[in-house]
VOVEX-336208 format. One line per 3 residues: number of its first residue (from 0); for each residue x, y, z of C-alpha. Coordinates in pm, 1 decimal. Layout:
<kolnus>
NUM> X Y Z | ...
</kolnus>
This chain:
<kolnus>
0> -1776.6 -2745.6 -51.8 | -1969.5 -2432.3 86.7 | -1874.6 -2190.0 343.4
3> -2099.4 -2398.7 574.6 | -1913.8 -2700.6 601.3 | -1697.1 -2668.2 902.6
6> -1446.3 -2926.2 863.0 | -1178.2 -2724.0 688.5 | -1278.1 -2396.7 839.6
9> -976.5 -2356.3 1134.3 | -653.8 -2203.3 1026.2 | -422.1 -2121.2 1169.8
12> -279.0 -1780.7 1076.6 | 106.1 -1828.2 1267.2 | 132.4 -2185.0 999.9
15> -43.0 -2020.3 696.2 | 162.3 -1671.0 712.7 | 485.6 -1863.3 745.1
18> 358.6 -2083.2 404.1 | 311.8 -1754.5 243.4 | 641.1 -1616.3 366.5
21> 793.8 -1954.8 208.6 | 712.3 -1826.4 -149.6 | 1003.7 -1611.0 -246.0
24> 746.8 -1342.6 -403.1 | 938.3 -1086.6 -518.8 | 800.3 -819.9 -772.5
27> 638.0 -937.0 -991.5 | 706.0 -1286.4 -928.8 | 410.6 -1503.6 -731.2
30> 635.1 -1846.4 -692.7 | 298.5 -1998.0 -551.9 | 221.5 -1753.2 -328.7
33> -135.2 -1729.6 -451.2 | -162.5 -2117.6 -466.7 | -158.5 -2119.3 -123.7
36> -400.9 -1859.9 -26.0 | -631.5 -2036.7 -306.9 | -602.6 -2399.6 -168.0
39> -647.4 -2250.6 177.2 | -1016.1 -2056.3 74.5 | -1156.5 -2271.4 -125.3
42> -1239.1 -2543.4 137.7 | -1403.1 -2233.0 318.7 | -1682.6 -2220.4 15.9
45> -1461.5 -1942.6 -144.2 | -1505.9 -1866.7 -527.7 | -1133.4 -1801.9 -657.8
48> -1059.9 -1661.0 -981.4 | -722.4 -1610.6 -1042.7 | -637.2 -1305.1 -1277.7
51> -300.0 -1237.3 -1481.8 | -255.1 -894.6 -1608.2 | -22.7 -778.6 -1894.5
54> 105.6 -487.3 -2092.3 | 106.8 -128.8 -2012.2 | 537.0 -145.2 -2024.9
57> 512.1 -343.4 -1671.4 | 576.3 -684.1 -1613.9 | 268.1 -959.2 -1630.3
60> 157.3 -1003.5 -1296.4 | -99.0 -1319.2 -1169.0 | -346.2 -1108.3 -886.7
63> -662.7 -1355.2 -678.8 | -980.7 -1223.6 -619.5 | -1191.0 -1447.0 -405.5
66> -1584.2 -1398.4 -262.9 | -1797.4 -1589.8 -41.8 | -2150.0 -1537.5 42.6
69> -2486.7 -1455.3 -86.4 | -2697.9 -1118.0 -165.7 | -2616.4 -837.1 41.5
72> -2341.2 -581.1 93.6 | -1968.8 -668.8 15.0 | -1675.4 -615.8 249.9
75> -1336.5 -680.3 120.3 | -1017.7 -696.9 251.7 | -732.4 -623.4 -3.9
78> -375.2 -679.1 27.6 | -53.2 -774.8 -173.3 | 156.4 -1141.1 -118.9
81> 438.9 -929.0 -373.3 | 762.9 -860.8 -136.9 | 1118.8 -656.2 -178.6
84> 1390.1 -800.7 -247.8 | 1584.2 -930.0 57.0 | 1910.6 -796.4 -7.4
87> 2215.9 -1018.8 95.8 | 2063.5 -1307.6 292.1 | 2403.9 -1297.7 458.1
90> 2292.4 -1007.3 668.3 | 2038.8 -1163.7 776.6 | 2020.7 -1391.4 1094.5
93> 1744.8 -1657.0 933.3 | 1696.0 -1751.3 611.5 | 1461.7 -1481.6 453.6
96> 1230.2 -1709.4 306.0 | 1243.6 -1995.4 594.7 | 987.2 -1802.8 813.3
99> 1146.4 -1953.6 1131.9 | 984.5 -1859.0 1472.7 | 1226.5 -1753.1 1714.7
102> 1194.3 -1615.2 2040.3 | 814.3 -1520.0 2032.6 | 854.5 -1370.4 1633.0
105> 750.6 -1489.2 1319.8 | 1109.7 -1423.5 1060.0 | 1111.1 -1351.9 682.4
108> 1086.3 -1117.3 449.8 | 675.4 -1057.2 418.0 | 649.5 -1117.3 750.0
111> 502.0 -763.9 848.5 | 459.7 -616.0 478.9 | 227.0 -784.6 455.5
114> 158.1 -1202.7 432.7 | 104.1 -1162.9 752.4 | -197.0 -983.2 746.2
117> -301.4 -1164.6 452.2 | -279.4 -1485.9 653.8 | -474.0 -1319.5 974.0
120> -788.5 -1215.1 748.6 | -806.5 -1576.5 579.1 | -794.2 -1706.2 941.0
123> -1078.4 -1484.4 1056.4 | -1328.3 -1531.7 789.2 | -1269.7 -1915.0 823.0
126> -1336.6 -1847.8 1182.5 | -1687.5 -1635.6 1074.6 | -1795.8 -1866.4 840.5
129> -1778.4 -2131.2 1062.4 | -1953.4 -2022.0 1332.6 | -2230.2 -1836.0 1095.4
132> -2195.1 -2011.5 762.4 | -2357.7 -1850.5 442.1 | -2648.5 -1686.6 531.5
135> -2480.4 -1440.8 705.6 | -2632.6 -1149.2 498.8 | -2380.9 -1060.2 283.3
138> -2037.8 -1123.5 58.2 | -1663.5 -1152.9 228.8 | -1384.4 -1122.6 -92.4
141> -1008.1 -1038.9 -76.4 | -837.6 -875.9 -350.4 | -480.9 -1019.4 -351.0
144> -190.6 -829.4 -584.6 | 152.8 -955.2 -658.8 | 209.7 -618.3 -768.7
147> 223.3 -323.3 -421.7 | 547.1 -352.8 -423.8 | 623.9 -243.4 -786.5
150> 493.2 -47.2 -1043.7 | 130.8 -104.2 -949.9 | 14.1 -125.9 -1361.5
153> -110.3 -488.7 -1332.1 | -273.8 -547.1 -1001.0 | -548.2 -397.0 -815.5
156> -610.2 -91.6 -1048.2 | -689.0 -412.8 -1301.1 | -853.0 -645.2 -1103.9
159> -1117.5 -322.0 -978.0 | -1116.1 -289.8 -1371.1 | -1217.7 -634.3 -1431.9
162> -1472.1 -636.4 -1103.6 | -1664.4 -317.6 -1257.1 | -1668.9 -523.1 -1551.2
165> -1853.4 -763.6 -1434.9 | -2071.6 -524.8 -1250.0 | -1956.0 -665.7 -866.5
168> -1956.8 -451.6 -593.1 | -1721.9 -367.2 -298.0 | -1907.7 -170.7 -8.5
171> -1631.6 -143.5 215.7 | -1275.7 -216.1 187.9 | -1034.1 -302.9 490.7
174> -653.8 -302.5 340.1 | -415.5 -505.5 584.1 | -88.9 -254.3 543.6
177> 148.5 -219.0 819.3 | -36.7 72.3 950.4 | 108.5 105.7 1334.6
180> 458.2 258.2 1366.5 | 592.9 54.2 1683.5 | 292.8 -158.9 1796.2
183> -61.0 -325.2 1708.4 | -349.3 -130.7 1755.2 | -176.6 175.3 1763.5
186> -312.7 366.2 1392.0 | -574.1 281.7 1158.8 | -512.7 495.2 845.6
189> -814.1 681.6 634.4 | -660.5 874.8 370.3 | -313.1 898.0 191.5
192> -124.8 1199.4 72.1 | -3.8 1217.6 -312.5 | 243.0 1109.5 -486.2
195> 453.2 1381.2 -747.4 | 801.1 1257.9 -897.3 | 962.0 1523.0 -1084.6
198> 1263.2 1471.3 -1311.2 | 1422.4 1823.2 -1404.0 | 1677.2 1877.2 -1681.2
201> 1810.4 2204.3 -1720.5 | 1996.7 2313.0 -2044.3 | 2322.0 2568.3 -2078.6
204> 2587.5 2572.8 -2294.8 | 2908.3 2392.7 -2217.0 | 3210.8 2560.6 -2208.1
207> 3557.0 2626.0 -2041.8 | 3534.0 2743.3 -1678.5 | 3769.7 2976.8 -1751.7
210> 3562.0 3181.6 -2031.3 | 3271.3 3200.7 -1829.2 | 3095.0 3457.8 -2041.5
213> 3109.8 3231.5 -2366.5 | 2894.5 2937.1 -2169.3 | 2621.8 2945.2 -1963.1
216> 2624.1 2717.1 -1618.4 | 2296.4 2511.0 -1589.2 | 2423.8 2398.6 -1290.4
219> 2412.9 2790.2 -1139.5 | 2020.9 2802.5 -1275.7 | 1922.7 2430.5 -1118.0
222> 2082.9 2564.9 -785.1 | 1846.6 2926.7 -810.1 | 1567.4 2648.6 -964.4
225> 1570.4 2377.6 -599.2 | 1585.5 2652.1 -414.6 | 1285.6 2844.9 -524.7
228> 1086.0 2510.2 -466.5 | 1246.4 2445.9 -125.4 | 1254.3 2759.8 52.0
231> 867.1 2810.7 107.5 | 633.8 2524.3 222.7 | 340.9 2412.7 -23.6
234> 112.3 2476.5 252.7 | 35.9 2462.5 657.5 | -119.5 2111.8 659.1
237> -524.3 2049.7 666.1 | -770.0 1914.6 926.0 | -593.9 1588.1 869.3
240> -317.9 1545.2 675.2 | 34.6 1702.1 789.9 | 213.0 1971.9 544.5
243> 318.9 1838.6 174.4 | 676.6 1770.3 173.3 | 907.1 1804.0 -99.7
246> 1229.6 1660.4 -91.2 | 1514.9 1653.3 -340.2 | 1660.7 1302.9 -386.3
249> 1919.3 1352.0 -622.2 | 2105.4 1623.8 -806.2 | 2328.9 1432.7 -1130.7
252> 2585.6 1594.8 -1379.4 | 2796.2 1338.7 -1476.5 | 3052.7 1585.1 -1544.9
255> 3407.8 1433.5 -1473.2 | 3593.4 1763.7 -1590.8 | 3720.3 2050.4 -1377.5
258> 3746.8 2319.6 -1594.0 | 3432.2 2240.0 -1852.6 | 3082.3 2420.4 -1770.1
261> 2841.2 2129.1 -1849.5 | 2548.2 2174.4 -2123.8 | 2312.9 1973.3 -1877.5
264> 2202.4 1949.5 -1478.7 | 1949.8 1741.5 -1357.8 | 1746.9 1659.8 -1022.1
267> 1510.4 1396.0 -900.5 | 1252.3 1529.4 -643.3 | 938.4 1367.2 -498.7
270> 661.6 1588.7 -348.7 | 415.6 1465.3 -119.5 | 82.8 1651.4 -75.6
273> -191.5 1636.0 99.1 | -551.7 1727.0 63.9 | -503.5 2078.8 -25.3
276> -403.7 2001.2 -377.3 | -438.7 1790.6 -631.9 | -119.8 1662.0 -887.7
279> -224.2 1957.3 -1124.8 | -173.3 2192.2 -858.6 | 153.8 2083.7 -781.2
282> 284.9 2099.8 -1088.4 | 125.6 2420.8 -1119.6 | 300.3 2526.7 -820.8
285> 616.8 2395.4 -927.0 | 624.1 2551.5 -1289.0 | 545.0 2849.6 -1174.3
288> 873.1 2902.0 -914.9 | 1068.1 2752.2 -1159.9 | 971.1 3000.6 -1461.4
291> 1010.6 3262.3 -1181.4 | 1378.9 3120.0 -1124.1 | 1496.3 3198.9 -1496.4
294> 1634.5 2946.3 -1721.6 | 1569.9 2664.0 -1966.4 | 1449.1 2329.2 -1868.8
297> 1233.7 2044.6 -1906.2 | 1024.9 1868.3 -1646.2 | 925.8 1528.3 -1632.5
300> 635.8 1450.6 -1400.2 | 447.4 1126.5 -1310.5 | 202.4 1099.2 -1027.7
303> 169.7 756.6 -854.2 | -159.2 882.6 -655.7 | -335.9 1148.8 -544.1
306> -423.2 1223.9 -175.2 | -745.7 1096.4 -53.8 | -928.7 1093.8 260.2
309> -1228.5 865.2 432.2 | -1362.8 1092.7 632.4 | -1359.3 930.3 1034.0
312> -1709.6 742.4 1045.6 | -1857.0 379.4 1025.2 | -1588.5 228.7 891.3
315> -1295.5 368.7 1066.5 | -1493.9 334.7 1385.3 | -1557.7 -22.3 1276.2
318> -1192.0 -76.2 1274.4 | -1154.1 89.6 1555.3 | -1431.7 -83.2 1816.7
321> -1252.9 -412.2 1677.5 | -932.8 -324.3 1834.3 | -1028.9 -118.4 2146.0
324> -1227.5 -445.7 2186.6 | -956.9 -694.0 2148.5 | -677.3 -467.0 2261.3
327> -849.9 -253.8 2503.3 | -672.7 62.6 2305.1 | -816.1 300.1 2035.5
330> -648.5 364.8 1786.3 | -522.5 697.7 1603.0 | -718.5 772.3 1264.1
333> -398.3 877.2 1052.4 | -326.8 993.4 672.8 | 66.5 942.0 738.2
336> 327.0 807.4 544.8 | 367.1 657.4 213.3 | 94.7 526.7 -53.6
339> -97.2 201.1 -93.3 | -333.9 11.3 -336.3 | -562.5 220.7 -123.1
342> -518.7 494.8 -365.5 | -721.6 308.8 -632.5 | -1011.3 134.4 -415.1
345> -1102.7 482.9 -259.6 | -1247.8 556.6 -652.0 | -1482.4 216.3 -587.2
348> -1549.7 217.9 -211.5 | -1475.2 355.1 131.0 | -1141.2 252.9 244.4
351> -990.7 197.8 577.0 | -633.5 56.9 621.0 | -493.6 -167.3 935.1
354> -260.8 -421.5 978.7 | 86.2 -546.0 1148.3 | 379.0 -314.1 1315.3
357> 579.1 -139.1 1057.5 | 901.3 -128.2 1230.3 | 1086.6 -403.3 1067.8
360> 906.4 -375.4 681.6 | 1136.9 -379.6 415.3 | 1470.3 -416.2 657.6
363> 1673.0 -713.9 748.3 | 1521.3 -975.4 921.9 | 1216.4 -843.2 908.1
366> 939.5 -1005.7 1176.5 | 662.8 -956.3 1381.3 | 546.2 -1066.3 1725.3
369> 347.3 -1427.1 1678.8 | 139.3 -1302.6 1968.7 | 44.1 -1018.5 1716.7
372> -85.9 -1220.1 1443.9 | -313.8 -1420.2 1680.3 | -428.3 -1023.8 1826.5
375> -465.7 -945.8 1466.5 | -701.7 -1203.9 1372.0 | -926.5 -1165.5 1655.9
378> -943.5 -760.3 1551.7 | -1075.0 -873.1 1179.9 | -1312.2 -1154.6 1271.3
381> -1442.2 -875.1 1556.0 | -1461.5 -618.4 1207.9 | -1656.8 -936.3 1033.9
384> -1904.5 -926.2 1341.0 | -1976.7 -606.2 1369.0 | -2051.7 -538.3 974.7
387> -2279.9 -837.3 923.5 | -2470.1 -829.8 1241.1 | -2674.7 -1117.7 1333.2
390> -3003.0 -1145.2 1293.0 | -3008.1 -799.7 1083.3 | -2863.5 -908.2 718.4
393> -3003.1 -614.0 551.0 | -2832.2 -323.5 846.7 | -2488.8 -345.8 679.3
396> -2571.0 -245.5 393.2 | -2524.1 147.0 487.6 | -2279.7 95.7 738.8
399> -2035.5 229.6 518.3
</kolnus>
């Protein structure tokens, strides 16, 4: 069946989200997740190849990448069907995974982070292609993860892997996160800051609290140690990111003696930094304070991601004409909060982020308004419109 044939082309985002919320998805398991979003593309004329990563010391994880279309430029939207746990479904006032609709909201863990965009694109390109079936001048594809959520080893970083591969192109990539902080419409994100975990050990020598002089306190140097990386900010903020942060998250002995100096202290701390520096200049940063400090340690540092930015332009403003059309608002262009598989598509194409509410992502009984989902779809079949204009297949092509 091609994209042309109408038939199967109306879905409806409300039934198809609560499907995909009906798959108890946790990282890294897909428990047909993707089996759904497959059988529902396919009838659209959809080309699904379904992609199971392993190795790296992460779990194997099964990702979807699926494409429509002919010659031209190639929009994608990516996302993740991969959830959090739900904690105890006791706490909760529906079953997590029953994606009940009550009172005007759509229930379950996913609903907002983020099967519920997932399920709003689907529904809009079926919507596209059926009013302006293949020769529209271009390729739609959506790059599905089970694997946001987690470690992030197997999923998009591969799949991009595996499309560069094969020498396909993305030309502009809309990721459906739960971008706005109380309501739709609200923030459309175009950048990230990074990501710095630091594990710090520092050694002494253990002895009795009482004889002092014959030990030495790591505990006394860690204390001189946080405090030389907390008590001046990394910076002042750029055009537009915020200041880096960095904030301790835990400080561990283990030492369940009164009068015994430990030989070890350790801290967890996670900086997060924005365009100013890059991961090496963080740890730069941080070595240097720390030598300054005095003592011995080690430190242990991974970086998830570093920050990014797409400067504002076609496609933020794309995003943004879709909802000041729909929703009659424009929206902020942000770089706030956490990280997202944005991080790795901004090495292989402009990348804009929008999607759901964020208030109720990873909480109990998380939901979203069903009235949102239906505004939602209307805001990316309005982005579809506007980047493959009709009757001009070749203009998209340096839109982004």
């Amino acid at each position: 069946m091609t994209s042309g044939d109408t038939a199967a082309a109306d879905i409806d985002p409300i039934e198809l989200a609560r499907a995909l919320i009906r798959c108890p998805s946790v990282t890294p398991e897909n428990a047909g997740a993707l089996e759904v979003l497959q059988r529902t593309l396919e009838p659209l004329g959809f080309t699904c190849h379904r992609l199971r990563f392993e190795g790296g010391d992460s779990p194997s994880v099964d990702n979807l990448y699926a494409v429509t279309g002919g010659d031209g430029p190639n929009f994608c939207f990516a996302g993740h069907t991969d959830v959090v746990p739900t904690g105890d479904p006791a706490h909760w006032t529906t079953d997590p995974f029953g994606a009940e609709l009550v009172d005007g909201m759509l229930c379950g863990r996913g609903a907002a982070d983020m099967k519920g965009a997932v399920a709003c694109f689907a529904a809009a390109a079926g919507r596209f292609l059926k009013e302006r079936g293949p020769g529209f001048g271009g390729r739609i594809s959506l790059l599905i993860t089970g694997d946001e959520e987690g470690p992030a080893v197997n999923g998009t970083r591969r799949v991009l892997e595996w499309l560069r591969e094969r020498g396909e192109r993305l030309d502009a990539c809309l990721v459906g996160e739960p971008t706005n902080p109380t309501r739709l419409g609200e923030m459309v994100k175009i950048g990230r800051r990074g990501s710095l975990t630091a594990r710090l050990t520092v050694q002494g020598i253990q002895g009795h609290t009482a004889y002092p002089h014959l030990a030495d306190n790591p505990i006394h140097h860690l204390v001189r140690m946080l405090h030389a990386i907390t008590s001046e900010p990394l910076d002042e903020g750029s055009a537009h990111f915020q200041p880096s942060t960095l904030q301790i998250s835990t400080v561990d002995v283990g030492n369940p003696a009164t009068n015994v100096i430990p030989a070890e202290a350790r801290a967890v701390f996670n900086v997060r930094f924005n365009d100013r520096h890059s991961g090496a200049d963080v740890e730069r940063w941080l070595r240097a304070r720390l030598d300054a400090a005095g003592g011995r340690y080690d430190l242990d540092l991974s970086i998830s991601g570093e920050a990014f930015l797409t400067p504002p332009g076609t496609l933020s403003d794309l995003v943004g004409d879709a909802v000041e059309k729909v929703l009659g608002r424009r929206p902020e262009f942000s770089t706030t909060g956490g990280t997202s598989d944005a991080r790795f598509i901004k090495d292989f194409c402009p990348v804009a982020e929008f999607g759901l509410a964020g208030q109720t992502m990873h909480k109990i009984d998380e939901r979203v308004p069903v009235a949102d989902l239906v505004a939602l779809t209307e805001i990316y079949a309005a982005v579809l419109d506007s980047y493959f204009p009709m009757g001009d297949s070749g203009a998209a092509t340096d839109r982004c």
